[in-house]
N, C-alpha and C positions, 0 to 999 in steps of 0.2 A: 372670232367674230368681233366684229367692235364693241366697245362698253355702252349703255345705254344710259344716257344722264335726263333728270328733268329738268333740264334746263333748255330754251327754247331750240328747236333743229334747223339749221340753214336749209334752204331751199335745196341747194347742191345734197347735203346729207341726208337729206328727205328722199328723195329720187333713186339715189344710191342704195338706199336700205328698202326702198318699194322696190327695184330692182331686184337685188339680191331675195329678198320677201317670196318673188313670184317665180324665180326660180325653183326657189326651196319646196315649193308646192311640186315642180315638175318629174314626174315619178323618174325620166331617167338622171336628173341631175341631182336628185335630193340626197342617195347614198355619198357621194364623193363631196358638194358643199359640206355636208354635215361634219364632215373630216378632216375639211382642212381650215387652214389659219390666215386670215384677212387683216393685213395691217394699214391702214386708211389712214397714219395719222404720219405728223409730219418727219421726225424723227427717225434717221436712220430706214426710210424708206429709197428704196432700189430702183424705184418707176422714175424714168425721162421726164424733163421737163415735156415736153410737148407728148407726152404717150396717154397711154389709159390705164394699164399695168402692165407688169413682168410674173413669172409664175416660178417658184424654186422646185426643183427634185424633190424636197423635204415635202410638200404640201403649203409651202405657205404662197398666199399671192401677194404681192405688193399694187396696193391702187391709187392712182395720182389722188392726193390727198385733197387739192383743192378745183378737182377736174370739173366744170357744170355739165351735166349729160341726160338723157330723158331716160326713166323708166323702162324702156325699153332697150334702151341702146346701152345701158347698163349689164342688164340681162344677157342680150348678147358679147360683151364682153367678158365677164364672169365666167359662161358657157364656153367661149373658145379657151380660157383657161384650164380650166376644166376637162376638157378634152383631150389638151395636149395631156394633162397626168393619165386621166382615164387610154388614150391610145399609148402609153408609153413612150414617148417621142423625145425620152431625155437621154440620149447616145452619143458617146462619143465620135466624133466624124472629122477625118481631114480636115472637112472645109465645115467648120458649123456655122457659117453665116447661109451656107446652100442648103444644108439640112434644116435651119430655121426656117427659111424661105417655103422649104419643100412642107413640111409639117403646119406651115399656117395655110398654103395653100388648098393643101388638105382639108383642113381641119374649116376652112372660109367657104368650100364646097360643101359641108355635111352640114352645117348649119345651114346653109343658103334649102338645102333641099328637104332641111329641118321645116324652113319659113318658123324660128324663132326667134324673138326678139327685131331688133332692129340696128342695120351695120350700121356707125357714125360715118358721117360724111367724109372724116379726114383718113377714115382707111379703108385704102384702093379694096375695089368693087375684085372678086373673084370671076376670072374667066372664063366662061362657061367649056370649053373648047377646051380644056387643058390636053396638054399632049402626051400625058401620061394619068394613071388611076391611081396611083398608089406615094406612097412619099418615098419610099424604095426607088422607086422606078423615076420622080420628079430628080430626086438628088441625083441620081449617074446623068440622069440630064440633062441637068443645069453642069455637073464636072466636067460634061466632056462641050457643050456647047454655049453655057454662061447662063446668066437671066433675063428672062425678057422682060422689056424695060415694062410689060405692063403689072408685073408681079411684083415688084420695088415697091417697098412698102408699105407691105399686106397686112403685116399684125397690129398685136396691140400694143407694140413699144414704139409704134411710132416710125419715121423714115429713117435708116441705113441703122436701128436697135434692135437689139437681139430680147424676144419675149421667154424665149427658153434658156433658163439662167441652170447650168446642172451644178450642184452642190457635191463637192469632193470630199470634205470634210465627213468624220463618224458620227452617228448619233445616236443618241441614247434610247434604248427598246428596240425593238424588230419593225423595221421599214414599212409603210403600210402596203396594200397590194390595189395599187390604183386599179388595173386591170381590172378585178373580179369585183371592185363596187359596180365598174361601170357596167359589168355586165348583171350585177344586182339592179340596180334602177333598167337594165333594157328589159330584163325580166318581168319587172314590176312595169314599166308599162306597154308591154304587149299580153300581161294579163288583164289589165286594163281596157285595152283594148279590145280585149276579147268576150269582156264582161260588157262592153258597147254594144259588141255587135250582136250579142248573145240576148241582150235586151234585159238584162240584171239590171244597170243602169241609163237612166237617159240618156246622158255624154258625158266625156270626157270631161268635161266643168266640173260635173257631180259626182268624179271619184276623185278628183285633184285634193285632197287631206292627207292631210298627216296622219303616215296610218301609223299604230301603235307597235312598241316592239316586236308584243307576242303575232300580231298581224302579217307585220314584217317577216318573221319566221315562217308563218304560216304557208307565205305565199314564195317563201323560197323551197319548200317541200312541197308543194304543188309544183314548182317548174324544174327542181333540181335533183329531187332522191323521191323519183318511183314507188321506192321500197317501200313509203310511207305517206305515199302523196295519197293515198285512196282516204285515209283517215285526217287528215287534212282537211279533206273536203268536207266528211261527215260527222264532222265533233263541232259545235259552237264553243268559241272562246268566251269566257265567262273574266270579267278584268273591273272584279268591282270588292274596294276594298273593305265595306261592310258587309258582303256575303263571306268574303276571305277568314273578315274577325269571328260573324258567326258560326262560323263552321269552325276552324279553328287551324285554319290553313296557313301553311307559313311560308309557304315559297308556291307549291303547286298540287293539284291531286287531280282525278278524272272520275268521271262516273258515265261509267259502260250502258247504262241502261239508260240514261237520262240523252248519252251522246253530248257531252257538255267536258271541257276540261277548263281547269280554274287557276287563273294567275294573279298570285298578289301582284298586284302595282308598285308598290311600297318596298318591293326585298330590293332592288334595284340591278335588276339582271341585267349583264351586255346583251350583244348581241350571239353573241357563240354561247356563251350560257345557257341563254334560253332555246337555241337550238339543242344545245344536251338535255334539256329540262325536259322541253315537251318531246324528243323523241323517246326519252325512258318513256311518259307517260303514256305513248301511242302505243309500245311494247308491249306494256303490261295488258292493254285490253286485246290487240292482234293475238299473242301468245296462251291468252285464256286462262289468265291467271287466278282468276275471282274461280275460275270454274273449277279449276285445276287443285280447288286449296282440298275438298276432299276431307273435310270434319279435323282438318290441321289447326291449332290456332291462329287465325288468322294474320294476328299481328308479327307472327316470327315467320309465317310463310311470306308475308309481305318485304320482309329484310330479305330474306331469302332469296326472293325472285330480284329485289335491288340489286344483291351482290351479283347477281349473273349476268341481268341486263347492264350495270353502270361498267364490268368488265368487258360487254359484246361493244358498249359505245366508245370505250377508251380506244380498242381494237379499229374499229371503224374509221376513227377521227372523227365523227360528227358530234361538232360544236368541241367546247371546251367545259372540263369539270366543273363548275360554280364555287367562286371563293369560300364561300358560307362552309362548303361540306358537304363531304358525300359517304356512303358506303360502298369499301374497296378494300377488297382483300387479295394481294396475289396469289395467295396459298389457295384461291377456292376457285383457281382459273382453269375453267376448262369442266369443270363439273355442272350438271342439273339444278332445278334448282328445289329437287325431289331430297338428291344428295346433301348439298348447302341447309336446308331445313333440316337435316338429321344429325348433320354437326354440329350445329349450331345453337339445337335443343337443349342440349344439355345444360347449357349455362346460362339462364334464366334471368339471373341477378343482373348481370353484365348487359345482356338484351335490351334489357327493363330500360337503359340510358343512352339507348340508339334510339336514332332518328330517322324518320323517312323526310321526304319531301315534305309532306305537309305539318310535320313537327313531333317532338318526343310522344311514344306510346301510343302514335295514331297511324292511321293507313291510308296509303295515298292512293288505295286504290278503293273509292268509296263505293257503300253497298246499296247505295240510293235508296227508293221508297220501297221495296222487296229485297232483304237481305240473299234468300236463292231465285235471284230472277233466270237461271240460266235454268232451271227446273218449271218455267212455267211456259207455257205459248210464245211469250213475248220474247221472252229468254232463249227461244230454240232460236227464233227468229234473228235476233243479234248475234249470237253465235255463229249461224251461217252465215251472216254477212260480213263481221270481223275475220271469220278464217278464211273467206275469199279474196276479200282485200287484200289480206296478208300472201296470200298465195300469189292472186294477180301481181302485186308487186314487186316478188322477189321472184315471178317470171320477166317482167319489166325492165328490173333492175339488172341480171345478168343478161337480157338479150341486148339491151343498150351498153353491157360493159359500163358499169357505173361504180364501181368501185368494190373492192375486199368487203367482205362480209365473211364473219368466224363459220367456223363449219360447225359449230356445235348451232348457231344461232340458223344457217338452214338446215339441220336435221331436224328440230323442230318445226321449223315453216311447214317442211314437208310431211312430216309425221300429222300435225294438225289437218293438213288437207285431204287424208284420211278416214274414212269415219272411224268412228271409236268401236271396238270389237264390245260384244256386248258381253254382259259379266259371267253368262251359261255358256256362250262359244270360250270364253278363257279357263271356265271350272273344268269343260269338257279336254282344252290341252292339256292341262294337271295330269288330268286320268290318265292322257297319252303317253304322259311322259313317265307317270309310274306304275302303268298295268299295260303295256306293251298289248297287240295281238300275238297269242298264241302262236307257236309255226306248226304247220300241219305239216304232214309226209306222206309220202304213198311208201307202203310196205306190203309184200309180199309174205309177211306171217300170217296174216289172215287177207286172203285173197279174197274180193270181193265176188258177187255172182259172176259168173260165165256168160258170155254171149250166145245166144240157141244158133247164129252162124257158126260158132267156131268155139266150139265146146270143149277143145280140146286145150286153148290157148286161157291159161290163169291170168289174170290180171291186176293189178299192187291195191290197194286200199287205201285211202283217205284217213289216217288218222293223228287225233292231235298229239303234240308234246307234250309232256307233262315239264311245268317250270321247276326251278330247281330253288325258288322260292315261294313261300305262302302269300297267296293272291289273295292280300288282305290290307286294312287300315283302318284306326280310328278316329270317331270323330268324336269331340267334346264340346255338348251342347250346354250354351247358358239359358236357363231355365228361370231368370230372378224374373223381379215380378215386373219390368220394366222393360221387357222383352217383347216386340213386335208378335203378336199371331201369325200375321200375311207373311212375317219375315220366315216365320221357322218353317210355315209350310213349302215356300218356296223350294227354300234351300234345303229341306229337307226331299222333295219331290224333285228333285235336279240330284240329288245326289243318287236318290234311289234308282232311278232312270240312267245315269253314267254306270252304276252299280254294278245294273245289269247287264248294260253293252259292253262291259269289260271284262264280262267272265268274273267279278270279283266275288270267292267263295261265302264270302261271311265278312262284316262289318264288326269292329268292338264299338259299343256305343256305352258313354259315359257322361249323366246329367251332373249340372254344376248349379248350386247357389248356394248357400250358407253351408257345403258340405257335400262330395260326391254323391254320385249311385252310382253303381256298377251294373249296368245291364246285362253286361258279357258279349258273346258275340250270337248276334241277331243275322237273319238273312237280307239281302236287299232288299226281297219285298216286299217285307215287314215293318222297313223304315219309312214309308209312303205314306201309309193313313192307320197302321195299326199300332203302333207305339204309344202307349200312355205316358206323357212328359210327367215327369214329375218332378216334384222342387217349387218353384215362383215364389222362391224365398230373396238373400243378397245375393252378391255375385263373388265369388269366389273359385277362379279358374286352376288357378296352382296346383292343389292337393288331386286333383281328375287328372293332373298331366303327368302331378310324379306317382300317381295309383300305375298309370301304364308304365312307366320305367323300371318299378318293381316287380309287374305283373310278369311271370314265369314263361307264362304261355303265350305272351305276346311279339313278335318277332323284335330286334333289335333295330332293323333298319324299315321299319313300317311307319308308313307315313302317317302323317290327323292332320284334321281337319275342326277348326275352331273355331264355332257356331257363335258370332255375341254380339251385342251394339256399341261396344270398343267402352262401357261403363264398368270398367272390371279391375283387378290390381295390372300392376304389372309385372309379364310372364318371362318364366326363360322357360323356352322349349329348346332340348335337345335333339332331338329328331328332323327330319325332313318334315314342315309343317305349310299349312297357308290358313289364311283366315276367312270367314263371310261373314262382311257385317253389312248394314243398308247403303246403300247411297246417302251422301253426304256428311255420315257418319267418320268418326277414325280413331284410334288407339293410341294410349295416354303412353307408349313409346316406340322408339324406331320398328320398327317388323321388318324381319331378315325374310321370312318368306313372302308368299305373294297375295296379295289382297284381293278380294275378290268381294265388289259394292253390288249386293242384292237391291235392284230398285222395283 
């Protein structure tokens, strides 16, 4: 763009810059001005004495430097430049003075039916009648029957000048892609439009602004990626840089409950950037991640889900990684991010100087004014509408053919549209898996009664197998004094109840706080309401677990079950094991068997 000086503006450069000005408001021309390079001044400028300007391959325009023109007719100038980048119309052709011909004629039709700006006098008026639609189709027609004399000097270079100047030479960085701005500004304004008619806004006048980057983005995930347009629509952009400092935001972060996500101003994101920015951020709340953390430390479950999502967006192509820095491991591709948090535990130290989005040691996935809102009414209610979204979308997205998505990132989509099996239907598979039903048999060693028809005919019996293992387990209850009541009865009354529809003979039961007890084995249904807990001392789980591995009489491949609110050491169990602590709760490390959250 040209330099701005305080020094007084000629009438002509006055005119020129309210032109170009009114363009730049224009939602489909604002992507593609914004991009390219206007050189207005006298030197080494390419524009005809008698033209308007000439337009390069590269992006740059050349404007008659000392040209007088009105505000409008400027405008329209500008825009048929513009155009030609935006339609591609820089090819090489036998004849390029037919092919320029054919591309302004073009290009002098879709303005005209634009009705923007205003054409200058000295270039020929477009025929409404043309004899062909397309510039493909003008050029073989002007090669094989000439030009008619009333298409002679149509552009903006003026009579028998070429406006289409194509650039042979290399240059430096990757070409831009005129094409897809321009169909970024069609975007932007037929959503525009659609906000007219819709009655969002009065008119078209009153959405002509400069709309913001993160805006920008916004409104290209409403018209271009499904997958995530539904949150798009439903999150307020928050773009204020003393909320950013007090929160202590450094690039971005979102908060699920408020439905708000927040961009410094000040990091200085492109444009591709901030489409990687904000679709991590839409991720983490679609994916349910706040919900999903499960009594994990927060802040390392938050890396965690980073390293999966910033690997599903590299995948994707959407947007580009942010200069600033991100978190990206390839060693952790293709894993959970259940997984990635278990690895990644271990090393605390190192953690401690990773960063998310919103900056060192904080979480960019913010817990608003209710730290577990996904546990309260309002909480249920966001829930289902984030996992819909996310559903709707990524039906969306593959029935329009919109692009690669990782297969791990739709096994989740799908798994989340789901409901979540409740924590007594997962305690009762356990049982399935290690107390089998019995097989019965009909046998003829003890024949059952005779039928008074036919007295003479014996018939087999109904009876069970006997396993050829002890149909038993135990469980190791934490007894300390910070131990839920509602919890143990639960889980205790669920166990007793699976107990019994399992055929399981006898239960080992062993209380834990500052020191075992040994119950022994108890029947199932003595574990329901007749057990005296004893203990509500510390918590001390270890010594109960290795009491059963030295116990004699205890089988070697019999499963436990370990009863606690995950405030306890940390355990090695040998055995087949799973755990039950509360909802929301979790365990100070990785757990190889399966968890089971009592809510």
């Amino acid at each position: 763009m040209s330099r701005r000086s305080s020094k007084p503006i000629d009438p002509a450069t006055a005119a020129f810059r309210a032109g170009e000005g009114a363009l730049d408001h224009h939602p489909l021309f604002s992507p593609l001005l914004q991009r390219v390079s206007i050189n207005r001044s006298e030197y080494g400028n390419s524009c005809p004495a008698d033209g308007w300007a000439v337009v390069f391959s590269s992006g740059v325009i050349h404007v008659h430097p000392k040209r007088r023109g009105e505000k409008e007719e400027w405008m329209y100038v500008l825009a048929h430049c513009l155009l030609h980048l935006g339609f591609g119309h820089f090819q090489k052709r036998a004849r390029p003075d037919f092919w320029n011909l054919a591309c302004d004629a073009f290009v002098s039709r879709f303005l005209a039916d634009l009705k923007l700006g205003c054409r200058p006098a000295d270039i020929h008026a477009v025929v409404e009648d043309l004899p062909a639609s397309t510039e493909n189709a003008l050029y073989d027609l002007f090669f094989e029957r000439g030009v008619p004399e009333a298409l002679r000097g149509l552009g903006t270079a003026g009579p028998g000048a070429a406006d289409l100047l194509l650039v042979t030479e290399d240059f430096r960085g990757k070409p831009k892609d005129w094409a897809a701005l321009l169909g970024e500004g069609l975007r932007s304004a037929v959503t525009q439009a659609v906000d007219v008619a819709g009655g969002a806004v009065a008119s078209l006048r009153s959405t002509r602004k400069v709309l913001t980057l993160p805006q920008r983005v916004r409104s290209w995930f409403l018209a271009s990626y499904p997958l995530l347009g539904a949150f798009a629509v439903n999150f307020e952009l928050i773009e204020d840089a003393e909320v950013c400092k007090h929160w202590g935001i450094h690039v971005a972060a979102v908060d699920a409950e408020a439905r708000e996500i927040y961009f410094n101003p000040l990091i200085g994101l492109n444009f591709h950037e901030c489409q990687f920015v904000m679709a991590h951020e839409f991720l983490h709340v679609g994916l349910r991640h706040q919900a999903r953390c499960q009594g994990r430390d927060p802040y390392i479950w938050n890396l965690a889900c980073d390293y999966v999502i910033n690997d599903w967006l590299i995948q994707m192509g959407i947007g580009k990684p942010p200069a600033i820095g991100m978190l990206h491991d390839p060693q952790l591709k293709g894993l959970s991010a259940e997984v990635v948090y278990d690895r990644i535990v271990t090393d605390l130290r190192r953690l401690r100087k990773l960063a998310t989005f919103r900056g060192m040691g904080e979480c960019d996935m913010m817990p608003g004014r209710n730290p577990r809102w996904w546990e309260t009414g309002l909480g249920l209610e966001l829930d289902e509408l984030y996992r819909r979204c996310l559903t709707q979308g990524l039906f969306a997205h593959q029935e329009q053919c919109r692009g690669f998505l990782p297969a791990g990132l739709v096994q989740e989509i799908q798994a989340l549209s789901q409901p979540a099996i409740p924590w007594d239907v997962e305690l009762a598979q356990w049982f399935d898996h290690h107390f089998p039903p019995r097989e019965r048999r009909r046998t003829y060693a003890r024949p059952s009664r005779r039928q008074a028809a036919t007295p003479d005919i014996p018939r087999p019996r109904l009876v069970t197998v006997e396993d050829d293992f002890l149909r038993t387990f135990a469980v190791v209850l934490d007894t300390s004094g910070s131990m839920d009541r509602l919890i143990l009865g639960k889980a205790l009354g669920a166990i007793a109840s699976y107990s019994i529809a399992r055929e399981v003979e006898a239960v080992r039961l062993i209380f834990c706080d500052a020191a075992p007890y040994d119950e022994g084995y108890v029947s199932p249904e003595t574990i329901a309401g007749r057990v005296r807990v004893k203990g509500r001392g510390g918590t001390v789980l270890q010594p109960g677990l290795d009491l059963l591995d030295q116990a004699p009489d205890f089988p070697k491949t019999g499963p436990v079950l370990i009863i606690t609110d995950g405030a306890c050491d940390i355990l090695r169990v040998r055995r087949e094991h799973g755990f039950l602590i509360p909802a929301g709760g979790g365990l100070p490390f990785p757990p190889r068997g399966p968890v089971f959250r009592v809510r």
